[in-house]
N, C-alpha and C positions, 0 to 999 in steps of 0.2 A: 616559318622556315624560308631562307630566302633564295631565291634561282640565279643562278649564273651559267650564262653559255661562252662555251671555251673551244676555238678553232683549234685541233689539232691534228699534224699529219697522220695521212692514212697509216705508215708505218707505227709509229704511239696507238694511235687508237686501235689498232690491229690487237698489239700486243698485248694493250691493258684489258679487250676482251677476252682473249686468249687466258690473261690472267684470270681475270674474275671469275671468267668458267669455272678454270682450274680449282679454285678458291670455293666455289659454288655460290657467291656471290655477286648480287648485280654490278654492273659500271660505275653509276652511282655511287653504291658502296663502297667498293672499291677506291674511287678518286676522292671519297669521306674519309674514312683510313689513313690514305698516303696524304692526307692533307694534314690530317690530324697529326701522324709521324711528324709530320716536317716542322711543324707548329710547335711540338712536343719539345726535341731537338733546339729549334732555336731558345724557346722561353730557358730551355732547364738552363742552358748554357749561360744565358744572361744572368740567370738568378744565381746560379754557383760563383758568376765575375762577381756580382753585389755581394751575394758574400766571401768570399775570399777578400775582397776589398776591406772587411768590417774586424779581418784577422789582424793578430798585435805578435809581433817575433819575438816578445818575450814570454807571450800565452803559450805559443807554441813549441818554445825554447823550454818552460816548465813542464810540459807535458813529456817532452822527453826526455828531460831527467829523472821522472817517476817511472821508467822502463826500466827495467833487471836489466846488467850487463849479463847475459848467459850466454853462452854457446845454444846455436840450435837444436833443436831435434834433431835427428836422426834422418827421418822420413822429410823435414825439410831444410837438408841443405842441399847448396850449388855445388 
């Protein structure tokens, strides 16, 4: 596992104690977590670009022609 030390203000670090209390988890953990969120966040966004990239407007243009012209339900319309 590998260590990294991170300066930050009193104010952050106050609160991310504050948090993890809360949480009942360590600081550590905690700054695990939100790193991992953030990590998360970026990769899925990239991979959704790659693929949406790899979509064809006529795939998609077929796909909705196999959709019923119906009127909604009930329970959902606007």
């Amino acid at each position: 596992m590998g260590t990294l030390t991170v300066k930050l203000p009193e104010s952050l670090h106050a609160k991310i104690k504050e948090l993890a209390q809360s949480e009942g988890i360590s600081m550590n953990q905690f700054l695990v977590l939100a790193a991992t969120e953030k990590m998360s966040a970026l990769l899925t966004h990239e991979y959704l670009k790659q693929e949406a990239m790899k979509g064809k407007r006529e795939d998609f243009e077929n796909v909705l022609k196999a959709v019923p012209s119906v009127e909604p339900e009930e329970y959902d319309r606007l």
